[in-house]
N, CA, C and O of each residue as an XYZ file, in Angstrom:
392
protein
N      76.278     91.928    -19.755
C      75.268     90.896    -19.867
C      75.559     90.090    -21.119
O      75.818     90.524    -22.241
N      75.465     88.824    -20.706
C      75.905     87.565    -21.962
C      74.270     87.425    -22.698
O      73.268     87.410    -21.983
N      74.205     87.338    -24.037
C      72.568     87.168    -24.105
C      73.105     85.182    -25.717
O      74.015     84.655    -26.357
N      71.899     85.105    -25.441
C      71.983     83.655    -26.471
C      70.812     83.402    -27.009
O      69.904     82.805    -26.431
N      70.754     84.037    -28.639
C      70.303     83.967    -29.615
C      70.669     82.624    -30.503
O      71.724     81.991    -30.526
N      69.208     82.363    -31.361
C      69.266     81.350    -32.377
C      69.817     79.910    -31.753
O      70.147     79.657    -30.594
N      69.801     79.082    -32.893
C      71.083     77.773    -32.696
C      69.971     76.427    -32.227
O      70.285     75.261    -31.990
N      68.704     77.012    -32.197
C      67.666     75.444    -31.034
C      66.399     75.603    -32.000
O      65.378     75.022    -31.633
N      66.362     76.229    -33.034
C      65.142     76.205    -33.380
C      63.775     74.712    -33.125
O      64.161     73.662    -33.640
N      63.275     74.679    -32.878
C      62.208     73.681    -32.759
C      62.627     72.454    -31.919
O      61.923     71.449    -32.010
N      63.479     72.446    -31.281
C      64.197     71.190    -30.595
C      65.011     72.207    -29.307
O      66.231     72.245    -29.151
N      64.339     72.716    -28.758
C      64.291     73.347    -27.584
C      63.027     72.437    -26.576
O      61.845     72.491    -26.915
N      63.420     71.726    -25.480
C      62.304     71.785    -24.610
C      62.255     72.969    -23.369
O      63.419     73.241    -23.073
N      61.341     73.711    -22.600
C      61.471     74.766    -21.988
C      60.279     74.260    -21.023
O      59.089     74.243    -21.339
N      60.859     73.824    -19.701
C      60.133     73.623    -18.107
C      60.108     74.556    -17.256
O      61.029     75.265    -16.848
N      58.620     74.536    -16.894
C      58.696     75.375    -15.619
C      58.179     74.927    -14.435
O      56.979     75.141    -14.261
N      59.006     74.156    -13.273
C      58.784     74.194    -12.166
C      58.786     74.766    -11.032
O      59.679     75.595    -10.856
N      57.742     74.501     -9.842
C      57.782     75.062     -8.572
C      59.070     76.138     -8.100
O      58.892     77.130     -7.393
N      60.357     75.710     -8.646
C      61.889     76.517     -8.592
C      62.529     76.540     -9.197
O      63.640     76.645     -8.678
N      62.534     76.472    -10.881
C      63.190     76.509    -11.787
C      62.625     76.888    -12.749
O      61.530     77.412    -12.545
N      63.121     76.789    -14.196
C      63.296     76.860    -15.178
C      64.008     75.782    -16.173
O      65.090     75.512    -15.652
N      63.917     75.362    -16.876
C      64.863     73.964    -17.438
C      64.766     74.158    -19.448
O      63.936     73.928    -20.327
N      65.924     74.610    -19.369
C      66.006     74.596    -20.825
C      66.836     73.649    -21.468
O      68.046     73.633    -21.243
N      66.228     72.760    -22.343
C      67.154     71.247    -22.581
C      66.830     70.985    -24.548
O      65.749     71.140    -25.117
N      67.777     70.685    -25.000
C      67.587     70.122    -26.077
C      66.906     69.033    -26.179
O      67.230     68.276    -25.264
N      65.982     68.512    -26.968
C      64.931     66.938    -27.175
C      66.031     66.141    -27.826
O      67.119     66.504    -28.272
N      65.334     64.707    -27.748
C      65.895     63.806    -28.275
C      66.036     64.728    -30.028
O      65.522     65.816    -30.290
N      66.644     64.103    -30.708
C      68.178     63.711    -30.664
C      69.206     64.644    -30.776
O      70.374     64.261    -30.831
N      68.859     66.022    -30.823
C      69.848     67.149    -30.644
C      70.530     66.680    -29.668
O      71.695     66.506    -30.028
N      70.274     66.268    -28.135
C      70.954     66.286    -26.810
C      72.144     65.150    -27.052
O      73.303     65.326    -26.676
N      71.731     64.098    -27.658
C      72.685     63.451    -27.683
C      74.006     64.115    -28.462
O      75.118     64.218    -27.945
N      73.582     64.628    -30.080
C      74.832     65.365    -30.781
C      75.443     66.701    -30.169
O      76.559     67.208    -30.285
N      74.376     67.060    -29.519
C      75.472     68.530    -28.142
C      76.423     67.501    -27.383
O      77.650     67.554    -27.300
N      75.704     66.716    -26.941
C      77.067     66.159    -25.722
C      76.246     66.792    -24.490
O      76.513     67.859    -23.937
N      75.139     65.873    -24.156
C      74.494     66.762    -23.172
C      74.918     67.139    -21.826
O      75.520     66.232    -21.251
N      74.763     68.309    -21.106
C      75.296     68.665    -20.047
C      76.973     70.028    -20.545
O      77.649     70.704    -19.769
N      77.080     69.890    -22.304
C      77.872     70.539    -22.364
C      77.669     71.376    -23.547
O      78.375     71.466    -24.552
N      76.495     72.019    -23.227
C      75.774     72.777    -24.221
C      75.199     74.093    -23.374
O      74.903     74.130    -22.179
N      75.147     74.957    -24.174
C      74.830     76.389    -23.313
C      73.602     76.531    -23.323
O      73.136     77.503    -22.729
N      72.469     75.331    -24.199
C      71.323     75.387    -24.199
C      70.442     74.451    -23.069
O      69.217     74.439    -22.950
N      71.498     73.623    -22.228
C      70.501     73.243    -21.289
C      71.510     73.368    -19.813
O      72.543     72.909    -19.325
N      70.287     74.427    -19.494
C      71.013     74.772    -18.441
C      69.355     74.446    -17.324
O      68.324     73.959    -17.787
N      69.517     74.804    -16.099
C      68.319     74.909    -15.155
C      68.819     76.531    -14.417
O      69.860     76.961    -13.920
N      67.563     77.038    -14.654
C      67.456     78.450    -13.659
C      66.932     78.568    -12.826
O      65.754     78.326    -13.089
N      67.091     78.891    -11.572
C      66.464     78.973    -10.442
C      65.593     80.342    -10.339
O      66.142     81.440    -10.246
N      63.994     80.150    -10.369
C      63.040     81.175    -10.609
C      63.224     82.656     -9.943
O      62.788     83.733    -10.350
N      64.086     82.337     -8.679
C      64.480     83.278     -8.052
C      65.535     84.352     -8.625
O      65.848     85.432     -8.124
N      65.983     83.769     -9.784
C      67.460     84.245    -10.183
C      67.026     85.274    -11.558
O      67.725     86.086    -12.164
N      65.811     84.936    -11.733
C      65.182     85.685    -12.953
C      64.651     87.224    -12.694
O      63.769     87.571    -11.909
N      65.626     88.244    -13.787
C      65.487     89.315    -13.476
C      64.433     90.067    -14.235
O      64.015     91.176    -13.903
N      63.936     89.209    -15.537
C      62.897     89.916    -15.806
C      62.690     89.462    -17.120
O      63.732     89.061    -17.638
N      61.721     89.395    -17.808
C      60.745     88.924    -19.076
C      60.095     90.093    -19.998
O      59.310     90.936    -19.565
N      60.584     90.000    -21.442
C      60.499     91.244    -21.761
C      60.225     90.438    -23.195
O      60.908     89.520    -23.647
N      59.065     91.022    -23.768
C      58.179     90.676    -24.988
C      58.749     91.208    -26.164
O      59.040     92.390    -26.347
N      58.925     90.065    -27.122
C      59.768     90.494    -28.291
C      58.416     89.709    -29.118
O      57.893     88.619    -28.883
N      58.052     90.911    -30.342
C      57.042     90.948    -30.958
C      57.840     91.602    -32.401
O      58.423     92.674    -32.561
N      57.524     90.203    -33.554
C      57.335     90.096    -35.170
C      56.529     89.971    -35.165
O      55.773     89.660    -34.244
N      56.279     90.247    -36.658
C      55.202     89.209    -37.711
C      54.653     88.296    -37.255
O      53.484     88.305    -36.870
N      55.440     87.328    -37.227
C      55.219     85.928    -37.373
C      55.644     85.380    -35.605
O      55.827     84.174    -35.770
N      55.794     85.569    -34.618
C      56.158     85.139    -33.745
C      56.221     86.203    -32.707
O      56.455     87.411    -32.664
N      55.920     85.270    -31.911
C      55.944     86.233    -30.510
C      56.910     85.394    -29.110
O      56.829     84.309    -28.534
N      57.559     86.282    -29.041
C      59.183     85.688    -28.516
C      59.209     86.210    -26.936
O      58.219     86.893    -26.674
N      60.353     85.989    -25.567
C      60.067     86.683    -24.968
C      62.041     86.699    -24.428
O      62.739     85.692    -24.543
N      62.415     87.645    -24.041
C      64.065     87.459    -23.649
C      63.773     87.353    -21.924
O      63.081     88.049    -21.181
N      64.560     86.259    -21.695
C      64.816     85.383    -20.031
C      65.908     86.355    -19.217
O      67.048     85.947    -18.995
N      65.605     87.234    -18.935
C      66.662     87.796    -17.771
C      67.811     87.052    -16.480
O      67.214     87.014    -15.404
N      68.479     86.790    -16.431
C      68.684     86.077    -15.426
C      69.841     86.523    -14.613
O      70.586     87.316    -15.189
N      70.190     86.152    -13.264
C      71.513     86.711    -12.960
C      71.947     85.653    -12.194
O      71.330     85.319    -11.183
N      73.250     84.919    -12.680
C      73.904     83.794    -11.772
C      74.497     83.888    -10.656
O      74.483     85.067    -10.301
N      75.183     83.015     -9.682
C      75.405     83.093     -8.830
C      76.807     83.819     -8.433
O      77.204     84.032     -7.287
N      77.554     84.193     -9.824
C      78.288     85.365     -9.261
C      77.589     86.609     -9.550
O      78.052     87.658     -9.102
N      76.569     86.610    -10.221
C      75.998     87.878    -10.283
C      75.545     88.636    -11.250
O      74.833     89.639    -11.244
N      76.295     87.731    -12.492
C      76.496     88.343    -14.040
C      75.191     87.135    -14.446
O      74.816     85.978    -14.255
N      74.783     88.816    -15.355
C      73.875     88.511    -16.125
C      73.741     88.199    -17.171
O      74.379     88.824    -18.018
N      72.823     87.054    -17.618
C      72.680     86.400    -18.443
C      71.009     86.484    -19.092
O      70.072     86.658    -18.313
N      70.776     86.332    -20.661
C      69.817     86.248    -21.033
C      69.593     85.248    -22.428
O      70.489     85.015    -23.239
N      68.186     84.716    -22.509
C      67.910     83.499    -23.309
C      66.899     84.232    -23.900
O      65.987     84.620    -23.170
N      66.871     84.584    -25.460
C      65.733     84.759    -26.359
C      64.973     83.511    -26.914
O      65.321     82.742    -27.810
N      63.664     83.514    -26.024
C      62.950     82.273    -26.533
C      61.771     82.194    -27.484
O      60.849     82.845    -26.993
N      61.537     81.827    -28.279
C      60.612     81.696    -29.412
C      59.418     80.560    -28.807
O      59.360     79.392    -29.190
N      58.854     80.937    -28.183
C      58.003     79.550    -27.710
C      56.803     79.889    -28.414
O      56.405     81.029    -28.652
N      56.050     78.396    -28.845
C      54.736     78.097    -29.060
C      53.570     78.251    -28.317
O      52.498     78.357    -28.911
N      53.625     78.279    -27.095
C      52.954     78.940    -26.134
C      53.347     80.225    -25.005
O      53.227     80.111    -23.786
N      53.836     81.444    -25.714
C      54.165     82.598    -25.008
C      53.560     82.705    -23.438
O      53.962     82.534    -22.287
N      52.130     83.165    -24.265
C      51.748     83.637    -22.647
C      51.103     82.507    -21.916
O      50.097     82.929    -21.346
N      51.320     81.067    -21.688
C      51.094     80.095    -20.746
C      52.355     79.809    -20.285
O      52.510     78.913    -19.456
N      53.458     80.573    -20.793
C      54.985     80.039    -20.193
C      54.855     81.262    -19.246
O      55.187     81.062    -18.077
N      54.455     82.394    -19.558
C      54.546     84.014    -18.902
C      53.605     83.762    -17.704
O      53.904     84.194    -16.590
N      52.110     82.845    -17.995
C      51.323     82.575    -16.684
C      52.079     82.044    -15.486
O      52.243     82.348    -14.304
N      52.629     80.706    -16.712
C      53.579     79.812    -15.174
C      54.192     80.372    -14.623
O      53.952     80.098    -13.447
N      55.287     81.411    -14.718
C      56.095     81.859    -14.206
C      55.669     82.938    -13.047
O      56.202     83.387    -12.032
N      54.210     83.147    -13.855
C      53.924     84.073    -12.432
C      54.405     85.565    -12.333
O      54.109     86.260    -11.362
N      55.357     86.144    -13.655
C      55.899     87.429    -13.874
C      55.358     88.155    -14.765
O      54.985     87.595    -15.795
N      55.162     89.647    -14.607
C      54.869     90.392    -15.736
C      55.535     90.217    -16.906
O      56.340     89.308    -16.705
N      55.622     90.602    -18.003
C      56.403     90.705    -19.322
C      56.640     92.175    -18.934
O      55.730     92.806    -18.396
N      58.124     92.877    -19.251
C      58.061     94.198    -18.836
C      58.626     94.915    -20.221
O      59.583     94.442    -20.833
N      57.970     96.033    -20.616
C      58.783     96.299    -21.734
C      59.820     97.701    -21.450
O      59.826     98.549    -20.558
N      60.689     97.476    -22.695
C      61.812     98.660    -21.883
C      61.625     99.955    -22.904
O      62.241    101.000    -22.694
């Protein structure tokens, strides 16, 4: 499993639609990535998500993105969001801890 820590602090945008997921850099990070060739904006298909698992500091409450692509290998995104559990509602998944 590939996992991707740090590197977006506060210039992360994070969507959740009807069949996805959409993780994209904001103006003006996207332009200095070279957008489309950055490991931070990718789209996940909700189906592909293996599981949501609550990462708890001090100061923040984080959650790691499970995912498994279409060859199969798994991948994960540690996200620091400002609204934890309204991203955890949308999605419609438990938080599972291990």
């Amino acid at each position: 499993m590939s996992a991707r820590f740090g590197g977006a602090g506060r210039c992360l945008a994070v969507t959740v639609t009807d069949t996805e997921v959409w993780l994209r850099l904001d103006f003006p990070f996207n332009v200095v990535a070279f957008a489309g060739h950055s490991d931070l904006e990718c789209r996940i298909p909700r189906a592909s998500i293996v599981s949501l698992q609550p990462i708890q500091s001090l100061l923040t409450k984080s959650v790691l993105l499970s995912y498994r692509d279409e060859q199969g290998k798994t991948h994960a995104y540690s996200l620091k969001l400002r609204e934890r559990d309204e991203f955890v509602r949308a999605l419609g998944l438990p938080l599972q801890t291990v």
